[in-house]
C-alpha positions in Angstrom: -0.4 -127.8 23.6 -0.8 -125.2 26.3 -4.0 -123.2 26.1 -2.8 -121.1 29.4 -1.3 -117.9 29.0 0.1 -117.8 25.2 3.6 -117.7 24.9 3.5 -114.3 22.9 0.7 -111.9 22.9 -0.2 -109.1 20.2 -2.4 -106.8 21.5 -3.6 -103.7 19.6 -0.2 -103.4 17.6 0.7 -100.4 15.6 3.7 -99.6 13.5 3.9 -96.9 11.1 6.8 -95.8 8.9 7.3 -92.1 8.1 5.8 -91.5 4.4 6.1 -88.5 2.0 2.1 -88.4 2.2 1.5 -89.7 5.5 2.1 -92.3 7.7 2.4 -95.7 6.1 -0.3 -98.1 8.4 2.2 -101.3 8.3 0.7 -102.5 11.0 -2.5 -101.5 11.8 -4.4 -102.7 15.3 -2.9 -106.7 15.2 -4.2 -108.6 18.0 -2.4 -112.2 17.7 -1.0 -115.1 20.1 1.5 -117.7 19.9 1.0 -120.4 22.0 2.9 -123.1 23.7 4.3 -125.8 21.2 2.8 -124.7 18.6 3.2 -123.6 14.9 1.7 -120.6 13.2 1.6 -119.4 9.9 1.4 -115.8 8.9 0.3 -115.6 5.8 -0.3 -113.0 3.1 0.9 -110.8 0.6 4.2 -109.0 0.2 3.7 -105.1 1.2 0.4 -106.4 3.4 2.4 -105.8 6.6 3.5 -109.4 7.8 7.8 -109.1 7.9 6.8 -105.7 9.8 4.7 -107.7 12.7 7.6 -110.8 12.7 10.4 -108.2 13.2 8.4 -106.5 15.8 7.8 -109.8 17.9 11.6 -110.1 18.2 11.8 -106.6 19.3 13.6 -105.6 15.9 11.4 -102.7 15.6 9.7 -100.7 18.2 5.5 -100.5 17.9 4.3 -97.2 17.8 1.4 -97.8 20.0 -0.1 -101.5 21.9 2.5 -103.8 23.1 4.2 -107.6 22.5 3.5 -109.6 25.6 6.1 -112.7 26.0 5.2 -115.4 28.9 2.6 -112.6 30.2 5.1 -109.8 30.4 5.4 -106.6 28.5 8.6 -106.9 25.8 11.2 -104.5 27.3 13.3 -102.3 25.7 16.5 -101.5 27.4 19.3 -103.2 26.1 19.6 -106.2 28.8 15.5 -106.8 28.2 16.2 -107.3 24.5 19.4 -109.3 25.1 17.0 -111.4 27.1 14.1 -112.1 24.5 16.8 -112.2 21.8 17.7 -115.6 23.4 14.4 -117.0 23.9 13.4 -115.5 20.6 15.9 -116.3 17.3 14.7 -115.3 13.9 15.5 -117.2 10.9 15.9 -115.4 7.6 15.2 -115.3 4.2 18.3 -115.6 2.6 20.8 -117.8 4.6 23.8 -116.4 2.3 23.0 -112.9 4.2 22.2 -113.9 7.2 25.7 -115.3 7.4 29.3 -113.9 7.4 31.4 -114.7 4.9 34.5 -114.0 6.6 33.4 -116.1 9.5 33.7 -120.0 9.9 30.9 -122.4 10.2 32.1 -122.7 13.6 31.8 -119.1 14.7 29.0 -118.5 12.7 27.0 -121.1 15.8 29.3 -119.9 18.6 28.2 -116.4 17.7 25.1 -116.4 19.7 26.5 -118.6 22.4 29.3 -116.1 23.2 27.3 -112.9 22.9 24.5 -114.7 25.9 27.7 -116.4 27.5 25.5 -119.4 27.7 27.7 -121.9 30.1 28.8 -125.4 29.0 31.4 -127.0 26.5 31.5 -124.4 23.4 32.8 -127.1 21.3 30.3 -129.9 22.3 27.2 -127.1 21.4 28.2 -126.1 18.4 28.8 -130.0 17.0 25.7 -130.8 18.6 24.1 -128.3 16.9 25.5 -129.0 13.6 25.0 -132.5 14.1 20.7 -131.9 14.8 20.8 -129.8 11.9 21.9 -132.6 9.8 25.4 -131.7 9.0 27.4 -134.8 9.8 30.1 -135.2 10.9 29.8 -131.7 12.3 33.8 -131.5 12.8 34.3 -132.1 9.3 32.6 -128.2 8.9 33.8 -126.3 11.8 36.6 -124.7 9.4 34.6 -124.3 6.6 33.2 -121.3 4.9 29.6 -120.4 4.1 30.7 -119.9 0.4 32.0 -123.5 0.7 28.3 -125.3 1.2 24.9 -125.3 -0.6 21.9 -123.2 0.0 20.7 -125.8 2.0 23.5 -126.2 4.1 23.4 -122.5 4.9 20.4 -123.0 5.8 20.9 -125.5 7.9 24.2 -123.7 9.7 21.5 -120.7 10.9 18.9 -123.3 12.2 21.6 -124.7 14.0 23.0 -121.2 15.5 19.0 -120.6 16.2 18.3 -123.7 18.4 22.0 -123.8 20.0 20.7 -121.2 22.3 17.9 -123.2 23.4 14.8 -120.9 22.2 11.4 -120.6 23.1 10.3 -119.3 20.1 11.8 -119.8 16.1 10.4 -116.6 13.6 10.9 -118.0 10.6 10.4 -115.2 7.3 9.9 -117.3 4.1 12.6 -119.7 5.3 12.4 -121.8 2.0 11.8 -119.2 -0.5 15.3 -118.5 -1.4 16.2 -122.3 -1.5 15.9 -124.9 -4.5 12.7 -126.7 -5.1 14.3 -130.0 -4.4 15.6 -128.9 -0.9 12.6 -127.0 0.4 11.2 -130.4 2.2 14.3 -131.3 3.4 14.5 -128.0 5.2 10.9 -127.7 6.6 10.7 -131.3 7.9 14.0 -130.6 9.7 12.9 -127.5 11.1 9.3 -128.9 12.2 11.6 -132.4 13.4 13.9 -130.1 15.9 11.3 -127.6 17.5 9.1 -130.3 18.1 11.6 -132.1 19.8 12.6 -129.3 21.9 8.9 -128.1 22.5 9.9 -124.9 20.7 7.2 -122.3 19.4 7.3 -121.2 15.7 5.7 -118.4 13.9 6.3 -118.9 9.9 6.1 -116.0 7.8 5.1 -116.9 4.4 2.7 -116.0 1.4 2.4 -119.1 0.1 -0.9 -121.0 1.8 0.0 -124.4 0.2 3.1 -124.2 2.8 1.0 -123.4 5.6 -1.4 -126.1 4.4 1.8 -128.2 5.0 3.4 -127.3 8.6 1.0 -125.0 10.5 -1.6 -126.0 13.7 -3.0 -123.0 12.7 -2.8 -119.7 10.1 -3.4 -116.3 10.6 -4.3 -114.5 7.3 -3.1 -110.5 6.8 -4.1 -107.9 4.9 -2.9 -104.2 4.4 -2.1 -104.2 8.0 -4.6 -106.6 9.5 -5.7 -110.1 10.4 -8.1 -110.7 8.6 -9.0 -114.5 9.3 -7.3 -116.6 12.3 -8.2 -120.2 12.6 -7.0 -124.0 13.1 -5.5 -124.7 9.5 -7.5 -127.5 8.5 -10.8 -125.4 9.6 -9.5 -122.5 7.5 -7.5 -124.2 4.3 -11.0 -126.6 3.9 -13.6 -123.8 4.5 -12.1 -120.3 4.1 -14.5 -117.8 5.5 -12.5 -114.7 4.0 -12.9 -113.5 0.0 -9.0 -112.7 0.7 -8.4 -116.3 2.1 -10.5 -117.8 -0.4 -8.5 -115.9 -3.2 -5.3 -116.8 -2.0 -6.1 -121.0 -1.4 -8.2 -121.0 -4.9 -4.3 -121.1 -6.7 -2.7 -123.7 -4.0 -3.3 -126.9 -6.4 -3.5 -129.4 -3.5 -6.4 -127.5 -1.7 -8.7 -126.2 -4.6 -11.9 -127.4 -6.6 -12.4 -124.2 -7.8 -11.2 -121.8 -10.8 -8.4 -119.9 -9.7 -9.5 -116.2 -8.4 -7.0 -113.7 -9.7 -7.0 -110.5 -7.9 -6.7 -107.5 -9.3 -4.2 -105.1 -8.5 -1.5 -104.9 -6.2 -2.3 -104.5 -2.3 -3.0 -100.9 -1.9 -0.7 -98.3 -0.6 -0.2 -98.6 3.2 -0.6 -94.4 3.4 -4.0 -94.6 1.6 -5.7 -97.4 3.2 -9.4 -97.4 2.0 -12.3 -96.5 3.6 -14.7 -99.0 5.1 -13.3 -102.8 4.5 -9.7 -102.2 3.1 -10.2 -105.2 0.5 -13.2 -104.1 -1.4 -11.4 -102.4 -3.9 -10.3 -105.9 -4.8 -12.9 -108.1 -3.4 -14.5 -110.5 -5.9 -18.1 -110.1 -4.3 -18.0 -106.4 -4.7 -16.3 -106.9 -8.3 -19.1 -109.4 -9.2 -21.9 -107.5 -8.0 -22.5 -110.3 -5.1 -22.2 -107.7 -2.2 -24.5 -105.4 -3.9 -27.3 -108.6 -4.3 -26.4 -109.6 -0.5 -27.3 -105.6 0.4 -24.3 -104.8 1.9 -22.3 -102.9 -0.7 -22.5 -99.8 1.2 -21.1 -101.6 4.6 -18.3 -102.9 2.6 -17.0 -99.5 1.4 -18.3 -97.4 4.4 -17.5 -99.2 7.8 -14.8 -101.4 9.0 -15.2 -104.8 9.7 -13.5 -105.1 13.4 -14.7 -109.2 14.0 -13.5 -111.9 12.7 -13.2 -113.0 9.9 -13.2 -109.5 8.8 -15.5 -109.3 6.3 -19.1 -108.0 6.0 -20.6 -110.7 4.0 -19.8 -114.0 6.4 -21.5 -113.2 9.4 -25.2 -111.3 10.1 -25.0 -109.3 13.5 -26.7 -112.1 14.8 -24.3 -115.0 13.4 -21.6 -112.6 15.1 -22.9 -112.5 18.5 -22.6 -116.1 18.9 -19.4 -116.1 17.0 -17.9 -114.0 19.7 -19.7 -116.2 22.2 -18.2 -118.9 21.0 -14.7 -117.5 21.3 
């Protein structure tokens, strides 16, 4: 892995969405990298912001202030600057049976992309050897078939194949399994981890289940109501979580816990009324317990926001964080 200049850069990134009582914070001051080779989950809640960030990596969605970086340089706009990062970027979505058109053929369904760059070389002989990596052999036998005509998985399989026919840099893969049968989720993630290692592709995996990160990911990034609010090499953080939030989530993944499960209350907060001081107090189980109030710093927790990482009051003293930063 190349610890150089990361392949994508996140720096300062905001997105809001227009809101009947203000601005919805979706993203709220993300700083994140991707780097060479290497696979990164982002993991969290549904509504904590995470979709939002992934779509605004492939330039799907326009920040409202800080930038995406991509080999160093600044994520253009214009229409030949997307078309650009649109090839060395390919997304990979939730549900394969939308992602795909019905009307279309297997086969066009993976030339798609190739026409639209006008990548050179034998159509025919990409598409089949696309097919073909993805596991649908022999990948003839499906060029004239129809995406209502194949399994879940196969579908599946179809857009990982349009994805890597193009010869990305990066996959963005949002909760690629979670529309799929239990018995073909494996199938899918070992195929997906087998071709972009083999290619040396990058891949950021949206997901909110922990026990999948546990399963694919170099590192994780945790998010919360708009933030990252821990970002570490997986086995660090799914062994010793530093976050209450990270902590909460991994304490109901059965192959990572010791623990009693930690249910938090609630749903994650409104992104238009994001609380004051640390936005996960209201839910925290040390400020629920009376733990923060013991450690003294109950009034930090629901006064001042925790900028450092991991962000939350109670892991580090201001000296511990000195040398964490140090350390970085």
């Amino acid at each position: 892995m190349n610890d150089a200049t990361p392949l994508v850069e996140v720096r300062d990134l905001h997105v809001q969405y227009p809101g009947r009582d203000g601005p919805a914070r979706a993203v709220d001051g993300v700083n994140l990298e991707v780097r060479e080779g290497e696979t990164l989950a982002l993991v969290g809640e549904s509504g904590c912001g995470k979709t939002t960030l992934a779509r605004t990596i492939m330039g799907l969605r326009r920040p409202t202030s800080g930038e995406v970086r991509f080999r160093g340089e600044p994520l253009s706009y214009k229409r030949a600057g997307l078309r650009e990062h649109r090839r060395r970027a390919q997304m990979i979505f939730q549900d394969p049976t939308g992602a795909l058109n019905a009307r279309q053929t297997l086969y066009e369904a993976v030339a798609e992309g190739i026409r639209i760059q006008g990548l050179k070389g034998d159509e025919e002989q990409i598409v089949a050897e696309a097919l073909a990596n993805a596991g649908m052999r022999p990948p003839e036998s499906f060029f004239t078939r129809y995406p209502y005509e194949i399994s879940g998985g196969q579908r599946q399989r179809v857009i990982i194949a349009g994805a890597m026919a193009l010869d990305p840099d990066l996959l963005v893969a949002d909760e690629p399994v979670s529309a799929l049968d239990a018995s073909v989720r494996g199938e899918i993630l070992a195929l997906m981890l087998r071709l972009v290692r083999q290619a040396g592709v990058s891949i950021l995996v949206v997901t909110h289940d922990l026990g999948l990160a546990w399963n694919i990911a170099d590192r994780v990034a945790v998010m919360y109501l708009g933030r990252i609010v821990e970002d570490a090499p997986a086995e660090q953080l799914l062994t010793a979580p530093q976050h209450p939030y990270t902590r909460a989530l991994l304490s109901v993944v059965p192959e990572t816990t010791h623990t009693e499960p930690q249910i938090l209350r609630g749903e994650t907060p409104d992104p238009t009324r994001i609380p004051s001081g640390c936005r996960f107090h209201p839910r925290c189980p040390l400020v629920e317990s009376g733990e923060a109030a013991r450690l003294g710093i109950e009034k930090q927790c629901t006064g001042e926001d925790p900028l450092f990482l991991p962000a939350c009051h109670a892991v580090r003293s201001a000296d511990e964080h000195e040398a964490y930063v140090h350390e970085r």
